[in-house]
C-alpha positions in Angstrom: 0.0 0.0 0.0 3.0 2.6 1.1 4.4 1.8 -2.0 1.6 2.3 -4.2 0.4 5.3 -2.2 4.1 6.9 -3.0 4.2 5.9 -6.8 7.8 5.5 -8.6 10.1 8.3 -8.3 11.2 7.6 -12.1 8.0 7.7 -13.6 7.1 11.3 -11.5 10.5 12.3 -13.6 9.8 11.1 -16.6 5.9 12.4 -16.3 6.9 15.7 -15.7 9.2 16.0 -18.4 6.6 14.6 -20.6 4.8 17.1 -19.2 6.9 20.0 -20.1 7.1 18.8 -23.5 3.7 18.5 -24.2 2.5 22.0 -22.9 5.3 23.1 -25.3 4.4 21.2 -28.6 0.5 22.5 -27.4 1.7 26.2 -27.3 3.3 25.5 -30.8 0.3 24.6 -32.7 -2.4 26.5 -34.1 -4.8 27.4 -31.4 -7.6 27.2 -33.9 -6.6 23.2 -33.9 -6.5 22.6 -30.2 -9.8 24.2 -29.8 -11.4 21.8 -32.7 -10.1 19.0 -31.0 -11.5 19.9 -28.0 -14.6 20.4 -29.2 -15.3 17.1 -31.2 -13.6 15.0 -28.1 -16.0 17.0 -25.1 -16.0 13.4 -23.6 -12.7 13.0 -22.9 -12.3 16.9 -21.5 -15.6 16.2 -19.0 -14.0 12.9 -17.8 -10.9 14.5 -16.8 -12.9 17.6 -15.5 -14.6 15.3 -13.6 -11.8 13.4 -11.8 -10.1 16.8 -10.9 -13.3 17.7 -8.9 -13.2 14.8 -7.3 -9.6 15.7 -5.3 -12.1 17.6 -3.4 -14.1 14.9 -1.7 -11.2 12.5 -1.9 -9.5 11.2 1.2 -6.0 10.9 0.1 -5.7 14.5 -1.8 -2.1 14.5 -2.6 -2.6 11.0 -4.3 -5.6 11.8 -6.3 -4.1 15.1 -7.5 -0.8 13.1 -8.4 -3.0 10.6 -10.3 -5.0 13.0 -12.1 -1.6 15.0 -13.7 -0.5 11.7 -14.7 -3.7 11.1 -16.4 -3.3 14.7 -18.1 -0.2 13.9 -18.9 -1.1 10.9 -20.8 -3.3 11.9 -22.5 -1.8 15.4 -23.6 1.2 13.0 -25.1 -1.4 11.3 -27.0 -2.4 14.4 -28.5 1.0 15.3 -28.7 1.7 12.4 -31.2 -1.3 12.1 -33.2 -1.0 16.0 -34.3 2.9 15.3 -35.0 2.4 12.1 -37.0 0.2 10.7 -39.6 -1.9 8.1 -38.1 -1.0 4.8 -40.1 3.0 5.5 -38.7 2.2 6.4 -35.2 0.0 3.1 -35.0 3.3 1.2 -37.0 6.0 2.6 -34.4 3.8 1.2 -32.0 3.3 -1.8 -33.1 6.7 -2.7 -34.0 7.7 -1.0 -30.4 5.8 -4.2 -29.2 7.8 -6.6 -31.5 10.6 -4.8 -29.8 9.5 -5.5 -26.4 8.9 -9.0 -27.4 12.4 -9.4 -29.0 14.1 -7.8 -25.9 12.0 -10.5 -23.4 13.0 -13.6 -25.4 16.7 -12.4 -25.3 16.4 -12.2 -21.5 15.2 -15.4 -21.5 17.8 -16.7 -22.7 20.4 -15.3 -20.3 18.2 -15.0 -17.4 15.2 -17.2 -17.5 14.6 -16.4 -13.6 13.7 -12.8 -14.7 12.0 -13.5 -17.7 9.5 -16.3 -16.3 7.2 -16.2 -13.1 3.9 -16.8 -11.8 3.0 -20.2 -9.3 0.8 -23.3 -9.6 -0.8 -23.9 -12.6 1.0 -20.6 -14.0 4.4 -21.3 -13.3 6.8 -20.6 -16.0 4.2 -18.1 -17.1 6.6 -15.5 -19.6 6.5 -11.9 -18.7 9.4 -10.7 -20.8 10.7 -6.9 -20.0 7.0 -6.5 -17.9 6.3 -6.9 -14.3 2.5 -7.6 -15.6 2.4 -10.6 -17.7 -1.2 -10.1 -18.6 -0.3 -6.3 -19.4 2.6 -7.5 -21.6 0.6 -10.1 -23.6 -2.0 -7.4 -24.3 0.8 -5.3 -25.8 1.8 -8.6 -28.2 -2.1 -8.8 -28.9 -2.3 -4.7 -29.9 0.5 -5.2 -31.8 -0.2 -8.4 -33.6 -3.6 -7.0 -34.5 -2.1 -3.6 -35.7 0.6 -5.6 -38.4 -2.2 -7.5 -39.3 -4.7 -5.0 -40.0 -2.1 -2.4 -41.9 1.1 -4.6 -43.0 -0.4 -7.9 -44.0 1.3 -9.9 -46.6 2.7 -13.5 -46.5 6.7 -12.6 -46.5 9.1 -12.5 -44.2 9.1 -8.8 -42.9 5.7 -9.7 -42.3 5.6 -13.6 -40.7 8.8 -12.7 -38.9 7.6 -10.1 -36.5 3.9 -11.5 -35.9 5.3 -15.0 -35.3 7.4 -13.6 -32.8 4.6 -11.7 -31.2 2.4 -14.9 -31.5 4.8 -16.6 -29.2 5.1 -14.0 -26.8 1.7 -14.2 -26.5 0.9 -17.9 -26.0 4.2 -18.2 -23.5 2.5 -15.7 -21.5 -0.2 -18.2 -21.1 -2.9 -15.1 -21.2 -6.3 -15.7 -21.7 -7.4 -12.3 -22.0 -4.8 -11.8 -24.3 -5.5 -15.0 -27.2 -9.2 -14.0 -26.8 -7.8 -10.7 -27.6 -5.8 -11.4 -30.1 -8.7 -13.8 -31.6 -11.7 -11.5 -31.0 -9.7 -8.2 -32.8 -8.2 -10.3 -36.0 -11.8 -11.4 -36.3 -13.2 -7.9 -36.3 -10.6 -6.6 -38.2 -12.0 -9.5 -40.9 -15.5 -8.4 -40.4 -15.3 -4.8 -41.0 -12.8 -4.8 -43.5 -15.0 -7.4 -45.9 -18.3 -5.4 -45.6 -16.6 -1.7 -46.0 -16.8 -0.3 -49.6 -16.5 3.3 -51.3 -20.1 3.9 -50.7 -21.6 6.0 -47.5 -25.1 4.7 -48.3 -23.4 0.8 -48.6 -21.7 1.2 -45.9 -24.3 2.3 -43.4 -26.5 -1.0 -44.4 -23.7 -3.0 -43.7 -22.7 -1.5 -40.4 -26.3 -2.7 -39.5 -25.3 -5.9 -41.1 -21.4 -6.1 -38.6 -24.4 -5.0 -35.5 -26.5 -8.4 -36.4 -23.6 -10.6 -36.9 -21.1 -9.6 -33.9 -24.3 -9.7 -31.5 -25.1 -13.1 -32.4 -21.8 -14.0 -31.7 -21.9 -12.4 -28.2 -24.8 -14.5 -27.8 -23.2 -17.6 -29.2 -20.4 -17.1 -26.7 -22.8 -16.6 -23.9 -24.0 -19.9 -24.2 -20.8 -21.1 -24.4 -19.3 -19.5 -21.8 -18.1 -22.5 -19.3 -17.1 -24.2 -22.4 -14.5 -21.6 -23.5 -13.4 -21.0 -19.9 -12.8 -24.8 -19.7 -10.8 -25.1 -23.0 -8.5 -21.9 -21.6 -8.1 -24.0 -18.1 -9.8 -21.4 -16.8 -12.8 -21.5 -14.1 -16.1 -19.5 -14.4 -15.1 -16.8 -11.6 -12.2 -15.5 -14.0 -9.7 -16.4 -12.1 -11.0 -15.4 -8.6 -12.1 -11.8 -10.1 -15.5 -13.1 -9.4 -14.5 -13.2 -5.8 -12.8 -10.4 -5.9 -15.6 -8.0 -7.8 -18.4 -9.4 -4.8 -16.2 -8.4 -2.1 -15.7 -4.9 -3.2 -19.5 -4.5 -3.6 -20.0 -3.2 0.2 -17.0 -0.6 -0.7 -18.8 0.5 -3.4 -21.7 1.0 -1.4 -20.1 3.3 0.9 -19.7 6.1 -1.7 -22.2 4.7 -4.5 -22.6 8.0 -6.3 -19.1 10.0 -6.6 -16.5 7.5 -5.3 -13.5 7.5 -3.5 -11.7 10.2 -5.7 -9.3 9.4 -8.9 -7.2 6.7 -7.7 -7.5 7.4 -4.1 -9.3 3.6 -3.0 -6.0 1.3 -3.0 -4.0 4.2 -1.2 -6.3 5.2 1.7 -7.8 4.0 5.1 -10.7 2.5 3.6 -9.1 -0.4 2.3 -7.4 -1.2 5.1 -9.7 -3.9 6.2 -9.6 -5.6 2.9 -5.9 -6.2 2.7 -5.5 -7.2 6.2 -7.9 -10.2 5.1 -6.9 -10.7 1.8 -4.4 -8.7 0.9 -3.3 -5.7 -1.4 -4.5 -6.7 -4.9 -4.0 -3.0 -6.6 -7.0 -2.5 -8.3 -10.1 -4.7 -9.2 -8.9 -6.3 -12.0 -12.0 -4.5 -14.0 -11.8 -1.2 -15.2 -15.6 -0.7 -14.7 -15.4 -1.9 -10.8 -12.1 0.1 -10.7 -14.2 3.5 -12.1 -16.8 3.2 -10.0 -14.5 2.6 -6.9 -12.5 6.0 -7.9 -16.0 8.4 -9.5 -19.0 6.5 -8.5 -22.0 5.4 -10.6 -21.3 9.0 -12.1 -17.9 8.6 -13.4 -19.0 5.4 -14.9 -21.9 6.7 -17.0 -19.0 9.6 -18.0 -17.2 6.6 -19.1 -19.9 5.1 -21.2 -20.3 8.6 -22.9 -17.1 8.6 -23.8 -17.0 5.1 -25.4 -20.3 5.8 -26.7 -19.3 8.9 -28.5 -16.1 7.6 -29.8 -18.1 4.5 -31.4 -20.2 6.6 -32.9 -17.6 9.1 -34.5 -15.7 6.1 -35.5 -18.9 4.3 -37.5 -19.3 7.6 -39.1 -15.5 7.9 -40.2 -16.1 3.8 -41.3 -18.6 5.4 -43.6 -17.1 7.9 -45.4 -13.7 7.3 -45.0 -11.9 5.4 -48.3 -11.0 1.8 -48.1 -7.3 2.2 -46.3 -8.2 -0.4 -43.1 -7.5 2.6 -40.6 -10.8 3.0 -39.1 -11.7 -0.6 -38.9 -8.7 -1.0 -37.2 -9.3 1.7 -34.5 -13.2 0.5 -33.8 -11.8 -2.8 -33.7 -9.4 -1.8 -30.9 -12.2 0.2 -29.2 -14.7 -2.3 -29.1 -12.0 -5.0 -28.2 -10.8 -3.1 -25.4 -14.4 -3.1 -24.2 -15.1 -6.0 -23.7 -11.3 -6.5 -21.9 -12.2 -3.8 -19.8 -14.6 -6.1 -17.9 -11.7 -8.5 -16.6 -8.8 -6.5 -16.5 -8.0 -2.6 -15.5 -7.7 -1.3 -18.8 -9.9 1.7 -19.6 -8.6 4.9 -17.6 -5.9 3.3 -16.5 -2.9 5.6 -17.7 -0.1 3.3 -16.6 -1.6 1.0 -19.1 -0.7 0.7 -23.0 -4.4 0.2 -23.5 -5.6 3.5 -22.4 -2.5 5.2 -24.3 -3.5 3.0 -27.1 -7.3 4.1 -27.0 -6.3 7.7 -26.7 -4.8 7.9 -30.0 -7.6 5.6 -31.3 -10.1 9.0 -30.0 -7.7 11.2 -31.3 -7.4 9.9 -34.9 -11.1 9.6 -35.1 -11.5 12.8 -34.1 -9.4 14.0 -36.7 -10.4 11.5 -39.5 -13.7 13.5 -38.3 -12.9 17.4 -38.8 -11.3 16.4 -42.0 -14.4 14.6 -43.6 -16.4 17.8 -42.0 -14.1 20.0 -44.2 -14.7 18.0 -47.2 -18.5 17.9 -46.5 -18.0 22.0 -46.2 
């Protein structure tokens, strides 16, 4: 908890000079820009409004306002990169940042397996690579995997070689979450891909047509829910989250309507009694039990605004954007992240790729978005 509550001195560096940089690449562009982007991603700005106010009812201030700059600061870098890059590179570098990462894990296995491998019982020998999350490391491999797919794909080497390498990160990892991942965002990928054409009209009927066919998959899946766990070697309580998600419900009842403050739960006094029991966990291992515990039942629905709004600027970049793969990439990332939301902290969390990931995702849309306006114009 101390240690949690303190943070890492080299991150507080390295976020403050991230920081700096970023006010200073905002001060350099056209203010006329900043404000347009402001404008078409409201969401976002209310969210992060919304977790600053809530330093004021939170009981460990000095971590929520530490928290809520590091948000900032992710995001603002986000920003920072999507207005100095064109989107198909930016979403490259990162990609190939994660065949990096994977490259630089199997190397340490092989001089230091101790370092490279952890976990107990059934996930002993479970690979983490460079990350001290395995699960948050195999996500990385998934994004990535899913990215080369959907913007390099061709059967040669400088394309087999990197994804195979990713692919094996990812199963060493031994990550659920991650192969479903992995699976569920090639899939959509597929899906969107195959039904988008040149055509607005076309492509509206068929996003009605993606609607029908991934719901009856969610409902296929339902059914088969137990089955798919058991084929994973997994049980139906996730892994104990199950466990873990009913215990917090009396926290959450204790502050049902604002929360605790931005990432003040884990750190303060009210947890106490939960560790002593069963020990410091971190965070709920689900972003949506995670933002209620830190804003309530009100930062929540500011959540599902957000994701609701960017879903519904990205179906409307699907349909009038050409046939480049961009956009069905970046709603297939949105909508996979989602649904990975529900079992891991992913969503809000900006010590997570995923949330730096879905920022540039909101940010390209947003700009796929003013440009299609000026076109309409």
């Amino acid at each position: 908890m101390a240690e949690n509550a303190s943070g890492s001195l080299y991150k507080q560096v390295v976020g403050v000079i991230l920081l700096l940089m970023g006010t200073y690449i905002v001060s350099r562009t056209n203010p006329k820009v900043v404000i347009k982007y402001l404008k078409s991603c409201w969401p976002l700005l209310l969210l992060i409004t919304y977790f600053a106010v809530s330093v004021y009812w939170s009981p460990e201030k000095s971590i929520s306002v530490r928290r809520v700059i590091a948000f900032i600061t992710a995001i603002l870098c986000c920003f920072c990169l999507v207005v100095s890059f064109t989107p198909k590179s930016l979403l490259q570098y990162i990609a190939y940042a994660g065949v990096t990462a994977a490259l630089l894990g199997l190397l340490i296995a092989l001089f230091n397996p101790g370092m490279a491998f952890g976990g107990e019982g059934e996930r002993a020998f479970t690979f983490r690579g460079i990350f001290y999350d395995k699960n948050g490391g195999a996500r990385f491999y998934a994004y990535s995997l899913i990215i080369l797919y959907a913007l390099n794909f061709k059967l040669n080497l400088k394309w087999l070689m990197p994804s195979g390498v990713l692919a094996l990160c990812i199963l060493m990892a031994n990550s659920v979450s991650a192969i479903i991942l992995t699976i569920t965002g090639m899939s959509l990928v597929i899906l969107f891909n195959r039904l988008h054409s040149n055509s607005a009209n076309l492509n509206l009927r068929r996003i009605f047509l993606a609607i029908i066919i991934i719901g009856m998959s969610a409902i296929i899946v339902n059914f088969a829910y137990n089955f798919i766990l058991e084929l994973f070697g997994r049980d139906p309580n996730l892994t104990n989250r199950a466990i873990i998600w009913a215990l917090l419900d009396e926290y959450i009842q204790e502050k049902p309507v604002w929360g605790f403050g931005f990432g003040a739960f884990w750190a303060s006094s009210a947890v106490e009694g939960f560790v002593e029991r069963w020990g410091f966990i971190g965070n709920a291992h689900s972003g949506y039990y995670e933002t209620i515990l830190n804003g309530g039942f009100v930062g929540l629905s500011l959540l599902f605004i957000l994701l609701f709004k960017t879903i519904s600027d990205l179906l409307k970049n699907y349909m009038y954007s050409s046939k480049d793969g961009l956009i069905a990439l970046c709603l297939s990332i949105t909508l996979i992240q989602i649904i990975a939301n529900y079992v891991g902290y992913v969503i809000l969390n900006h010590n997570s790729l995923d949330m730096f990931l879905l920022s540039i995702v909101i940010f390209i849309s947003s700009q796929y978005k003013l440009n299609t306006r000026k076109k309409i114009d």
